[in-house]
C-alpha positions in Angstrom: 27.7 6.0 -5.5 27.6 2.3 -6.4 26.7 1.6 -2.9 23.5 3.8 -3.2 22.7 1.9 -7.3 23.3 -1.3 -5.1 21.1 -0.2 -2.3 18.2 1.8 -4.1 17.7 -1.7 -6.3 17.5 -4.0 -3.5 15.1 -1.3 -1.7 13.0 -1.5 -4.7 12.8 -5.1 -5.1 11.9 -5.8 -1.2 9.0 -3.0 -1.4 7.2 -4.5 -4.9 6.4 -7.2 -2.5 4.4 -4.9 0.0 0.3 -3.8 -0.9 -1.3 -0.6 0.5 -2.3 -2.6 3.8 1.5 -3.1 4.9 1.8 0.5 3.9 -0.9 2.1 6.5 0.0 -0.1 9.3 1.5 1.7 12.4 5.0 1.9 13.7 4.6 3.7 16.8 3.0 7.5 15.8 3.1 7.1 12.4 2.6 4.9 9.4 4.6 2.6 7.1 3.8 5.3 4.5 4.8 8.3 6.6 8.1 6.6 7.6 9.4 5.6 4.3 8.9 9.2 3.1 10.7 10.2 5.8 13.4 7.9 4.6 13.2 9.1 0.5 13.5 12.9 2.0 16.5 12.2 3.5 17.9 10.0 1.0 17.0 13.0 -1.4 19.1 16.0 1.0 21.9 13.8 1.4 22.3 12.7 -2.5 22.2 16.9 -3.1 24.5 17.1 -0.5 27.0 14.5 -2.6 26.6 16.1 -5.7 27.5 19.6 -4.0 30.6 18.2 -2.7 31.2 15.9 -5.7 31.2 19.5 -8.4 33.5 21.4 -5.2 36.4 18.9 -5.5 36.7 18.6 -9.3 
């Protein structure tokens, strides 16, 4: 998990740089915006996924 702690703050720094401009522009069919939520969604089923696994083997 201190991977994640290590990644998440670094993520967090970088993107308190960024205003709502960088945030609408396009990558290919979709926004900034819709891509990074993308991103938090998956981030989100995966760290479920750890803690299921993580209460299994204890």
């Amino acid at each position: 998990m201190d991977i994640y702690d290590k990644v998440r703050a670094k993520t967090k720094k970088l993107l308190k740089n960024k205003d709502d401009a960088w945030f609408k522009k396009a990558i290919g069919n979709m926004s900034i915006h819709c891509a990074w939520f993308h991103v938090m969604e998956h981030q989100a089923n995966h760290m479920g996924q750890l803690a299921l696994i993580t209460k299994r083997i204890k």
